[in-house]
C-alpha positions in Angstrom: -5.9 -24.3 17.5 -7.6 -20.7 18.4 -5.7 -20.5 21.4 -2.2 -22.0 20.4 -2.9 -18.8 17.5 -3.5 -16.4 20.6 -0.5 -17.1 21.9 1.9 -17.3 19.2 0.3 -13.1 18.5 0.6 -12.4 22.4 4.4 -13.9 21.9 5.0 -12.1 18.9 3.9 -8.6 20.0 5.8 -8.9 23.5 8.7 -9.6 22.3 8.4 -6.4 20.1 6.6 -3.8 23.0 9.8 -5.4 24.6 12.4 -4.5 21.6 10.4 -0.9 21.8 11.4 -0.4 25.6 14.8 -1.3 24.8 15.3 0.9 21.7 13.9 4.2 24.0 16.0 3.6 26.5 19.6 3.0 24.5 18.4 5.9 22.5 17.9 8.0 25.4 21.8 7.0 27.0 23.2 7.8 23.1 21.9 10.8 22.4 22.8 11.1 26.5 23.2 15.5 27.2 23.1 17.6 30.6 19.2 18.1 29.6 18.5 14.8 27.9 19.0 12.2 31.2 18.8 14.7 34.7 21.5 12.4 36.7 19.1 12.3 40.0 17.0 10.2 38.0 18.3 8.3 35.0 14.6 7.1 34.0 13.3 10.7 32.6 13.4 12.9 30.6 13.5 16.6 31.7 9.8 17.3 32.1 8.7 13.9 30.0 8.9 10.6 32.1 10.3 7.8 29.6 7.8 5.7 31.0 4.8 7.9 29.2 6.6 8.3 26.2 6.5 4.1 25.7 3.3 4.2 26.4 2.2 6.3 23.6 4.7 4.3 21.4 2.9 1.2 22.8 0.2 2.2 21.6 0.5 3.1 18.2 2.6 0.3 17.7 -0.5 -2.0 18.8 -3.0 -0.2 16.4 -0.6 -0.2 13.7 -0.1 -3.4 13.7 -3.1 -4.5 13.7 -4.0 -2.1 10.9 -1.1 -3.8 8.8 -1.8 -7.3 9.7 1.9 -7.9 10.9 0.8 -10.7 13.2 -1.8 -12.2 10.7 -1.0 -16.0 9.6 2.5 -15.4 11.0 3.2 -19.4 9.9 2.1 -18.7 6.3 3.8 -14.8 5.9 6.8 -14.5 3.6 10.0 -12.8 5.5 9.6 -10.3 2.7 6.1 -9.1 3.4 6.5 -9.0 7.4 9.6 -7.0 6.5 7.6 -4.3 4.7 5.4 -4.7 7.1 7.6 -3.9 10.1 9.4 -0.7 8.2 5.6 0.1 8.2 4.3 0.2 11.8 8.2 1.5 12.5 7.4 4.9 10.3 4.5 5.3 12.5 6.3 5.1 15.3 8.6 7.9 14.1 5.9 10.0 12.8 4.3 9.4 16.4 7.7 11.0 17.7 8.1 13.4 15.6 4.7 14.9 16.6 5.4 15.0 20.0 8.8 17.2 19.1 6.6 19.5 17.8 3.7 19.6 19.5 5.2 19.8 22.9 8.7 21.1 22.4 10.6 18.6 24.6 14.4 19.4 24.7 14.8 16.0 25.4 13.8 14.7 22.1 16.4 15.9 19.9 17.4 15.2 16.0 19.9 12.6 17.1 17.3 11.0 19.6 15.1 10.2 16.6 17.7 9.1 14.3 19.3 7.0 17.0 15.4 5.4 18.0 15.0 4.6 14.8 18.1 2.7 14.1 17.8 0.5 17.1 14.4 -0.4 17.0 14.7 -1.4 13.7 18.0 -4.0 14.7 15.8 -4.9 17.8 12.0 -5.5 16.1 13.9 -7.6 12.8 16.2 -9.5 15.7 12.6 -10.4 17.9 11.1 -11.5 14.8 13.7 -13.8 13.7 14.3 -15.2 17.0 10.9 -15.8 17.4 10.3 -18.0 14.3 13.3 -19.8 14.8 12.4 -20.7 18.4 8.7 -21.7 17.2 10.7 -23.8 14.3 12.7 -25.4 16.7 9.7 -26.3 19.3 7.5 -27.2 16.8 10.6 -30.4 15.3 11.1 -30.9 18.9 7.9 -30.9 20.6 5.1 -30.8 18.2 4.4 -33.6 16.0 3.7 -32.5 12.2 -0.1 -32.6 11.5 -0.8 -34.6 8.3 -2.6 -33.2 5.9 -3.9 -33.7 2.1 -5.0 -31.3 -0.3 -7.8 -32.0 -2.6 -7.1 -30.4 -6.1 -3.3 -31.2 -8.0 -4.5 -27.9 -10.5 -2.5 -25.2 -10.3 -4.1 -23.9 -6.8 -3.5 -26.8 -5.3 0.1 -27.0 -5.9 1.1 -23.3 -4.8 -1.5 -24.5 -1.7 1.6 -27.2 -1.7 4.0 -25.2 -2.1 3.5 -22.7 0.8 3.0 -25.5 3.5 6.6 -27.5 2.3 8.5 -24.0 2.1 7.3 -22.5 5.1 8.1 -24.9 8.1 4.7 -24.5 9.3 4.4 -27.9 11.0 1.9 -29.7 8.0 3.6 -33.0 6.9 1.7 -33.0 3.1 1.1 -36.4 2.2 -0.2 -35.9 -1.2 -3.0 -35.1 -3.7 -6.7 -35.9 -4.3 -7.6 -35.3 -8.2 -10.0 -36.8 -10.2 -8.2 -35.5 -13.5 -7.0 -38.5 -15.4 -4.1 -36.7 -16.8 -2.6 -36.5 -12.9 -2.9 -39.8 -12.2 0.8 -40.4 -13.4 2.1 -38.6 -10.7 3.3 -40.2 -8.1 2.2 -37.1 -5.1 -1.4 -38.0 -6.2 -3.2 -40.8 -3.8 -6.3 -41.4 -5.6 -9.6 -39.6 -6.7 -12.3 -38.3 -4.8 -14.3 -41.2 -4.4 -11.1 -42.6 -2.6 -10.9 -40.1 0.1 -12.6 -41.9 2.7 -10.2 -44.9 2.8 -6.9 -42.5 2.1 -7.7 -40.3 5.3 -8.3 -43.8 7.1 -4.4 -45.3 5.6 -2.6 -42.5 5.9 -4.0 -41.1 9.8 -4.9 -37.6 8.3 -5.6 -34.8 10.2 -6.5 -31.7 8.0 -7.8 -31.2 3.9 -7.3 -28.5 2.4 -9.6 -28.4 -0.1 -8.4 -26.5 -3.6 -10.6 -27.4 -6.6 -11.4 -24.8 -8.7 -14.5 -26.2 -10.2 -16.4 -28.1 -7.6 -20.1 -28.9 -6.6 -21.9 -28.3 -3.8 -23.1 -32.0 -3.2 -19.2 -33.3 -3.9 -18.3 -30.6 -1.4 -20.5 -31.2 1.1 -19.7 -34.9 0.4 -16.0 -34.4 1.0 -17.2 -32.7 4.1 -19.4 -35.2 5.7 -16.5 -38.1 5.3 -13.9 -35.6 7.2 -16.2 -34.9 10.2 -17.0 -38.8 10.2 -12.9 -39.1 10.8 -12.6 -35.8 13.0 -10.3 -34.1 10.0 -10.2 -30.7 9.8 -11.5 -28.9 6.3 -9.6 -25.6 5.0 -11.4 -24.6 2.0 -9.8 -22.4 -0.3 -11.5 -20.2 -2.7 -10.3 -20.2 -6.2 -10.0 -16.0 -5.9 -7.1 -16.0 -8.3 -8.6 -17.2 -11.3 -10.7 -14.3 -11.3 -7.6 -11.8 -11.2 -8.5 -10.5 -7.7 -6.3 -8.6 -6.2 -7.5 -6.8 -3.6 -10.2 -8.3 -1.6 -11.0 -9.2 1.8 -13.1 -12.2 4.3 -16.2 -10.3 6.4 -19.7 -11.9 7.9 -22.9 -10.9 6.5 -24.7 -11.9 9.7 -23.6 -15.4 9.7 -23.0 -15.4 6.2 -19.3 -15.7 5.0 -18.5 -13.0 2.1 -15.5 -12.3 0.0 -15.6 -8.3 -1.0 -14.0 -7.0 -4.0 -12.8 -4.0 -4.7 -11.3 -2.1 -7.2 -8.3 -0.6 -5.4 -6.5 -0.9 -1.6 -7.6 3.2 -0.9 -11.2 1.6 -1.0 -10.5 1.0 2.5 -11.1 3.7 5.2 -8.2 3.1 6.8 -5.8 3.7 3.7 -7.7 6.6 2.4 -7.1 8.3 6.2 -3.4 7.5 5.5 -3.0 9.1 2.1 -5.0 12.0 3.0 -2.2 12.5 6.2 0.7 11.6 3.5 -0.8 14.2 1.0 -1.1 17.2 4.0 2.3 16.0 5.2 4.0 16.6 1.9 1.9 19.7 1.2 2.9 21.4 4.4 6.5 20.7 4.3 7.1 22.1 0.6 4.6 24.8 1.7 6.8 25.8 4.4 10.5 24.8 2.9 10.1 25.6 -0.6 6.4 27.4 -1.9 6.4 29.8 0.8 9.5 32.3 -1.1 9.7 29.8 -4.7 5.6 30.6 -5.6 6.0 34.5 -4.9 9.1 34.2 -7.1 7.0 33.1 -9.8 4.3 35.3 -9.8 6.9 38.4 -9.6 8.4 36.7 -13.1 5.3 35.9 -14.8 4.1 40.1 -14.0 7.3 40.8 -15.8 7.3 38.3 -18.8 3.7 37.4 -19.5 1.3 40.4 -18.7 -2.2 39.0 -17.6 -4.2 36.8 -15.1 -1.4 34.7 -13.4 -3.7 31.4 -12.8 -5.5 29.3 -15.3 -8.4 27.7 -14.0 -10.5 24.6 -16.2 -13.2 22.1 -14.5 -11.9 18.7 -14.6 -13.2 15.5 -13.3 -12.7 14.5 -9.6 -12.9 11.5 -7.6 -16.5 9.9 -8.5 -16.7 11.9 -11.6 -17.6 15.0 -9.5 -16.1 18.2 -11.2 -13.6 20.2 -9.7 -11.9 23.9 -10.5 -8.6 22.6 -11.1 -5.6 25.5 -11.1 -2.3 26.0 -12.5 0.0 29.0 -14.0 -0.8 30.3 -17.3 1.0 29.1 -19.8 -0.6 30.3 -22.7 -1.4 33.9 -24.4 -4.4 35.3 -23.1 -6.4 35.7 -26.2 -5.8 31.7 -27.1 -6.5 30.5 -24.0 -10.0 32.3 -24.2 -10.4 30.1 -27.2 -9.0 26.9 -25.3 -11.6 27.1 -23.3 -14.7 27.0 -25.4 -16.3 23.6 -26.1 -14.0 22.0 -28.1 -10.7 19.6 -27.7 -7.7 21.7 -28.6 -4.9 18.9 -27.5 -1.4 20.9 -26.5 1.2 20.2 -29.3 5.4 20.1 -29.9 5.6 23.7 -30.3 2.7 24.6 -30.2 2.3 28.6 -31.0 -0.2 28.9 -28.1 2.2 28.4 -25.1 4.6 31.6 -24.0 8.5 31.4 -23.3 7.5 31.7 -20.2 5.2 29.1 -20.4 7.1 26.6 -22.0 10.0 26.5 -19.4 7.3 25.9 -16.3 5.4 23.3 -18.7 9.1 21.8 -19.0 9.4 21.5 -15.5 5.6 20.8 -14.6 6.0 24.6 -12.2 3.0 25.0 -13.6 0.9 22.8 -11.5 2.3 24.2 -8.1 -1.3 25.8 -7.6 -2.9 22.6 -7.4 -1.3 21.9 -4.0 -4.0 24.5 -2.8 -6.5 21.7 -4.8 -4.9 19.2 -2.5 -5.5 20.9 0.5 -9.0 21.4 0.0 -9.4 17.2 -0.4 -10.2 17.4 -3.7 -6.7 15.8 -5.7 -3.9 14.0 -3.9 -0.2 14.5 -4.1 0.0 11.2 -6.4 -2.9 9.7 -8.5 -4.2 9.3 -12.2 -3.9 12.8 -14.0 -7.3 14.7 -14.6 -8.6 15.1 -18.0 -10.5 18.5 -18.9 -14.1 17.7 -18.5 -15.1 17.6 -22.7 -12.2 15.6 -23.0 -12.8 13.1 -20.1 -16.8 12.7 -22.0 -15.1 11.9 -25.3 -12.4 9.1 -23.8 -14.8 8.0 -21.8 -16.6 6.7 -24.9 -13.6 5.9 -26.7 -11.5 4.0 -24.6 -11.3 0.8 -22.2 -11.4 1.0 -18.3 -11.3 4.3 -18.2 -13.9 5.4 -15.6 -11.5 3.2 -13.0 -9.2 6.3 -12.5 -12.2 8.2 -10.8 -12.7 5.5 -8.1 -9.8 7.5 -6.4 -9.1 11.3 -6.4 -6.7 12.9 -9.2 -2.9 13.7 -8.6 -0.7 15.9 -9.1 1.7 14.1 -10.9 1.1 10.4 -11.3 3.0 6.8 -12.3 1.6 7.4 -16.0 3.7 10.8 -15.9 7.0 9.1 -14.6 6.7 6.4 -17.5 6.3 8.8 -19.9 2.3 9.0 -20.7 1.0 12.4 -20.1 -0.3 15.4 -21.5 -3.3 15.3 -24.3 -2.3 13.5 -27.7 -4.7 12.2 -30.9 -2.6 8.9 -30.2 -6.1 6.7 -29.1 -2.8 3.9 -28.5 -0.7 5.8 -26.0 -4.0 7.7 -24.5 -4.8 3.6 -23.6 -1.7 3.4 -22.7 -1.7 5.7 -20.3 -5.1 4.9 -18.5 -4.3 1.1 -18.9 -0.7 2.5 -16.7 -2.9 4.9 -14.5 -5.2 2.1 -13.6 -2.1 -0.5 -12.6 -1.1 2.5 -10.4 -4.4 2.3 -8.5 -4.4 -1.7 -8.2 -1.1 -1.7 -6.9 -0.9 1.6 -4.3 1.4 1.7 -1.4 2.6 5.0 -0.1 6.2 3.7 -0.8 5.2 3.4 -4.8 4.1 7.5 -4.2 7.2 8.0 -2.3 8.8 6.6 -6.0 6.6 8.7 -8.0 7.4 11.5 -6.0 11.3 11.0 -6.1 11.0 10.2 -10.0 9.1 13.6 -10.6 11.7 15.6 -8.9 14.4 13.9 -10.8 12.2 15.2 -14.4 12.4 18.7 -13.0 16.1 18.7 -12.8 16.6 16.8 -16.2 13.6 17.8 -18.3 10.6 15.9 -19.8 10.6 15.4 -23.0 7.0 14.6 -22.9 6.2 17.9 -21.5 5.1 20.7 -24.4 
């Protein structure tokens, strides 16, 4: 079984390294120039040979893949999740490019080349995946009898255990259900109880249980085991993970010991924490550079002229962990109440509130005023997208107050967030909507993917054209 899984991964990738080669090279004769493809040699690139070009690409595209899991339990995997997972490992692949335009400055690899690599590889990866299941669908009815199998558990486990083996064509022929519950005894997919299984795996010639009960005892386990290895049937267990609402979570070996880790939130993982930190300088460089670099001067010039004083606002808030951090944005207040906003006391911002300038009310309008905490993100301290931070007294007095909410400081505070888009933000007496908002803060964090911050990010751009009318 380990090596028929070996080879159906080695397959897999091959056929993609393959649709990689093939996407560099009809890129290279479409985005064809008098400096792209020298005509004395039709295989490089003016001072780049093609050949180390897919290497590199071969490369990342290995180490990607194996960081997204695209060739894990490729029997079991939806067409919708190895989809999102190829447009993954495919960004890296243009990021990968991109870098090499400029880091290197090869002529060769132009706009159109890019745009042109990315189309086709695309076509060619999606094409190579399909082809490949359909010809392992095809050997398997040809070639490959259907192993039998039973699962052990008709609850609610069992049947979406049921579910994924008949929808899948994954080779399993399932020929029914072991339950000892008297109210699924009616159904005609159940064989027989427990106590049953040793003459139902003898009748029916079965060759793997999967094993689904949600409540079960070791000696009835073991049990179930013993009979299986007595008739050389292979045992799946499956761990009853969903009942307990776990969403993220992962298989490791203690030694020899099998555990199941838990944790709060996908950026737990190195790997994705490395990836939003790149995603978060990405972003921050390329408004730096496009946008901040003549847009933040502009600013400053405006607020000299309309409100007289100290042009940043600084107030500790709570970072990642709970640590606190110096936290900047444009003033938007007068100087003298701000002074007062700052002793040790909750002053919430209200609907006009007399506090807040002209000035300040047009870049609160259009969040302008937290363009300084991009220098925050920088230094590591707040991503682009995360849960908003609270001022420090505040975050003690919600803290006590409300439900959940030291979750949002097992990642590092944004500067906009998916409780902003949906309308929660800002500081309110509302104990409902401040739930609200940490209850929609803390869904954010179960449920990350860059494309969600890509969303948030879009979304938040969109508010500073048309306004928030949560913004005061």
């Amino acid at each position: 079984m380990r090596t028929r899984t070996q080879l159906i991964y080695l397959l897999y990738l091959s056929v993609d390294l393959i649709a990689i080669l093939l996407a560099l090279l009809f890129s290279a004769i479409f985005s064809i120039s008098p400096y792209v493809i020298p005509y004395s040699n039709p295989y490089t690139f003016a001072s780049l040979e093609i050949r180390n070009i897919y290497l590199l690409l071969a490369i990342v595209w290995y180490f990607s893949a194996r960081s997204t899991g695209l060739y894990d339990n490729p029997r079991f995997k939806l067409y919708s999740i190895d989809g999102y997972n190829i447009l993954k490992n495919i960004f890296f692949q243009i990021v990968c490019l991109m870098l090499v335009f400029f880091i290197i400055k090869e002529r060769a690899l132009t706009r159109t080349f890019i745009i042109v690599y990315f189309t086709i590889v695309t076509i060619f990866i999606f094409l190579g995946k399909i082809s490949v299941r359909l010809l392992l669908r095809i050997f398997r009815e040809k070639f490959v009898d259907s192993s039998r199998v039973i699962i052990i558990g008709a609850n609610e486990l069992g049947r979406n255990v049921y579910d994924k083996l008949c929808n899948n064509s994954v080779g399993y022929n399932v020929i029914g259900f072991i339950d000892d519950a008297p109210d699924s005894m009616n159904d005609k997919n159940i064989l027989g109880s427990v106590s049953d299984i040793e003459t139902i795996i003898s009748k029916e010639s079965i060759e793997i249980a999967f094993v689904a009960l949600s409540k079960i005892d070791m000696e009835t386990l073991e049990n179930i085991i013993e009979i299986c290895r007595k008739h050389i049937v292979e045992v799946k267990i499956i761990p009853d993970v969903a009942s307990y609402y776990l969403r993220n979570f992962k298989y490791s070996l203690l030694a020899d010991i099998p555990v199941v880790s838990v944790s709060i939130d996908k950026l737990a993982e190195p790997y994705w924490r490395v990836v939003k930190r790149i995603f978060d300088i990405c972003i921050t460089l390329f408004l730096t550079i496009i946008i901040f670099s003549w847009f933040i001067p502009l600013i400053i010039i405006i607020q000299k002229i309309f409100n007289p004083g100290p042009i940043y606002y600084k107030s500790e808030r709570w970072g990642k962990g709970g640590k606190p951090i110096s936290v900047y944005k444009f003033r938007t207040m007068k100087q003298y109440d701000l002074e007062k906003t700052n002793e040790k006391r909750i002053v919430p911002t209200e609907i006009n509130d007399p506090r807040i300038t002209k000035l300040g009310k047009i870049l609160r309008k259009t969040s302008l005023d937290e363009l300084p905490q991009f220098f925050n993100v920088l230094k590591g301290e707040m991503s682009v997208v995360g849960p908003r931070p609270f001022d420090i007294n505040e975050a003690i007095l919600m803290k006590q107050i409300l439900g959940n909410y030291m979750i949002r400081y097992y990642v590092k505070p944004g500067i906009t967030g998916w409780a902003q888009i949906n309308g929660y933000r800002g500081g309110t007496r509302d104990l409902v909507k401040m739930q609200k908002r940490i209850d929609t803060d803390n869904w954010y964090m179960h449920n990350w993917t860059i494309g969600l911050d890509i969303q948030i990010i879009f979304y938040t751009i969109l508010k500073f054209f048309t306004g928030d009318n949560n913004a005061y």
